[in-house]
N, C-alpha and C positions, 0 to 999 in steps of 0.2 A: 504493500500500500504506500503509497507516493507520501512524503510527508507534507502538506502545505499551513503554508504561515499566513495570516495576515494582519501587516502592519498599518492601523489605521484609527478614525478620531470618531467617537462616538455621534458626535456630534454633523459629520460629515456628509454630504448626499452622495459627495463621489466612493467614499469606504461605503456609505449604506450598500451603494447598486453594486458593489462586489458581492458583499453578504449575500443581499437577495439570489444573487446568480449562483451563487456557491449552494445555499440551500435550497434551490428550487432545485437544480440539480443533483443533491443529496449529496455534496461534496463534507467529507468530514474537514475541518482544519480547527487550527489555533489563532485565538483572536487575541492580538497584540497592543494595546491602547497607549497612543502614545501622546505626548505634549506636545505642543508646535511650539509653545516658548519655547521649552528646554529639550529639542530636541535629542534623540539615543544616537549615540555611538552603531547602531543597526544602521538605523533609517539613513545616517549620512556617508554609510559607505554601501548601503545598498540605491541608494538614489542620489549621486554625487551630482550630478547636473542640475535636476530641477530642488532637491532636495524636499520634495514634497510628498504625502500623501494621497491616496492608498499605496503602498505597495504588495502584493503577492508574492512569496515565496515560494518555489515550486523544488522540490529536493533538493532545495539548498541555493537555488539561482533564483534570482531576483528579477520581477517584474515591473514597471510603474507604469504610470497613466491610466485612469479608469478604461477608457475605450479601449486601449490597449488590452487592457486584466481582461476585461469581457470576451475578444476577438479570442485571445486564447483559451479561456474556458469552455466555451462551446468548441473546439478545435481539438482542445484536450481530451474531454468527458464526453463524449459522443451520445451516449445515453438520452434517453428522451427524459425532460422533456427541452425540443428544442430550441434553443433563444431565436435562431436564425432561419430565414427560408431555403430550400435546398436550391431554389433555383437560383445561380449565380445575379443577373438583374435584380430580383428582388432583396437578393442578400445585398447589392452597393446600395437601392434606395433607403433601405432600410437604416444602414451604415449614414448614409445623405442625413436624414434627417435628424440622427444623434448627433450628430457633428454641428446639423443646425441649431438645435434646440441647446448645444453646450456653449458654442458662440455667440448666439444671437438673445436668447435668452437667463443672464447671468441675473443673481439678486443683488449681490452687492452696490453695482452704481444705483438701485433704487435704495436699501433700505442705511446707505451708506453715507447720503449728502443729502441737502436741504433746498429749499427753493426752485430755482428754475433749472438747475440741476439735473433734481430728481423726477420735477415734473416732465422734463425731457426723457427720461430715464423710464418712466410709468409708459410715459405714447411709445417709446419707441418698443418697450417690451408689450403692450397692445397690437401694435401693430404689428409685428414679427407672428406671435403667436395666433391672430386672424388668419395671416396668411399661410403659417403652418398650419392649421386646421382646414383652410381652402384648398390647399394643396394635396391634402394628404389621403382626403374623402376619396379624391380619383386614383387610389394605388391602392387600400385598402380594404378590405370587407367594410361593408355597412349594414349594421342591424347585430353588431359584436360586443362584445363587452369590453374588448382590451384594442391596440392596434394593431394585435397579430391574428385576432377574429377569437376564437373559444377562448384560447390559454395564453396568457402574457410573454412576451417574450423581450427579444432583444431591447426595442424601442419602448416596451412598457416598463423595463427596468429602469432603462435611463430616465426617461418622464417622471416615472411614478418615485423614484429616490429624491426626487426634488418637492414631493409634495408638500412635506413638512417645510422645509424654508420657506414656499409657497406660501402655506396658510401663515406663517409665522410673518414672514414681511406684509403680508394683507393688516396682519394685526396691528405693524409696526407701524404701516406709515396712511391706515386707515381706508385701503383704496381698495377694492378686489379684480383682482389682477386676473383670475381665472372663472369666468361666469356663465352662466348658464343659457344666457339671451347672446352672448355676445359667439361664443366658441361651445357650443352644447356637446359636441361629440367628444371635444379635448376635458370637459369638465366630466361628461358620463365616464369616459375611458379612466379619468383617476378614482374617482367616484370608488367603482367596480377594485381597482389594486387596490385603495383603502381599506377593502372590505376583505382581503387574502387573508388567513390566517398566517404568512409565512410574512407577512404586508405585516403585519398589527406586532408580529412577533420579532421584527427587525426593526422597526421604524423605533425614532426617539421618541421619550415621552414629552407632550407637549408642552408642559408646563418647565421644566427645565431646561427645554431648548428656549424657547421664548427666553427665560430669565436668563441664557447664556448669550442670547441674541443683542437681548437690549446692553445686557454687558460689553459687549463687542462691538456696538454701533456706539455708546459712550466715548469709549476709548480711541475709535477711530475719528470721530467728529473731535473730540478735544484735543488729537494731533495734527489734526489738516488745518484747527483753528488759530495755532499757536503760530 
């Protein structure tokens, strides 16, 4: 049995949508928690470049970047159930749109800055996630519960690991960012991962994320202000 590690922040959507993929897959490993102040002696010679989390350990070699950890795990554990479609096209759209959704739609410039800023920061993540939800109807099943139709997979991971900062920056800066009138299908599709037992059993609890969030957005607004 392969040994694997994973080093990562409880707090995190990108270590969450490892977890999730790891346990959906029925992957055993060790869960590593680590500090981003004080970071280990691990993390920075397993991730010398970016120095960040998540990282994967896989018999002893070391993995970073979430999309990267995911691409290999279904590549690894071939087992169902699968994150990915078999048909090559739809394995890059699929791929397309995690990449869109991790660039285009980031929380920090909104729950991070003030005024005209943030209020750029709110339309501009509006307006991304409209037209990912426009886009995405025409590649997808409709009439599904997740974005891979029955069973969540790749790109429900990615989305659905963000739901928690999601709800959390809606609460921070009072705006709901993911709605029901506006984007119905992107709202049903989390909806429905919210509701995964492997969803409820991985995800943070809210109230401590919240109270780590606002901690975080303190800290960063009293240093940008100085």
């Amino acid at each position: 049995m392969a040994d694997v590690k994973l080093h990562g922040l409880w707090a995190s959507p990108y270590s969450q949508r490892i977890q999730l993929a790891l346990n959906f897959k029925g992957v055993s490993y060790e869960w590593v928690e680590e500090d981003v102040q004080n970071k280990s002696e691990k993390l920075l010679q397993y991730n010398p470049i970016y120095e960040k989390l998540p990282v994967l350990v896989h018999d002893g070699k070391p993995l970073p970047e979430s999309l990267i950890i995911l691409k290999f795990i279904e590549e690894t554990w071939k087992n169902p159930p699968l994150l990915l479609p078999e048909d090559p096209y739809e394995r890059s759209r699929v791929r397309f749109w995690a990449n869109f959704f991790d660039q285009k739609m980031a929380m920090m410039p909104i729950y991070a800055c003030r005024g005209e800023e943030q209020e750029k920061a709110i339309a501009g993540f509006g307006e991304n996630i409209t037209m990912m939800e426009k886009e995405i109807v025409k590649e997808f099943p409709a009439g599904k519960p997740f974005f891979s139709g029955e069973r969540p997979g790749f790109l429900d991971v990615v989305v659905g690991s963000a739901s928690s900062l999601i709800k959390v920056t809606e609460r921070l800066v009072g705006v709901k960012l993911v709605d029901q009138e506006r984007t119905p299908l992107v709202h049903s599709w989390l909806a429905a991962f919210a509701e995964l037992g492997i969803a409820k059993d991985t995800m943070p609890d809210m109230e401590r994320f919240f109270a780590r969030a606002v901690e975080a957005r303190e800290k960063h607004l009293a240093s940008t202000s100085n």
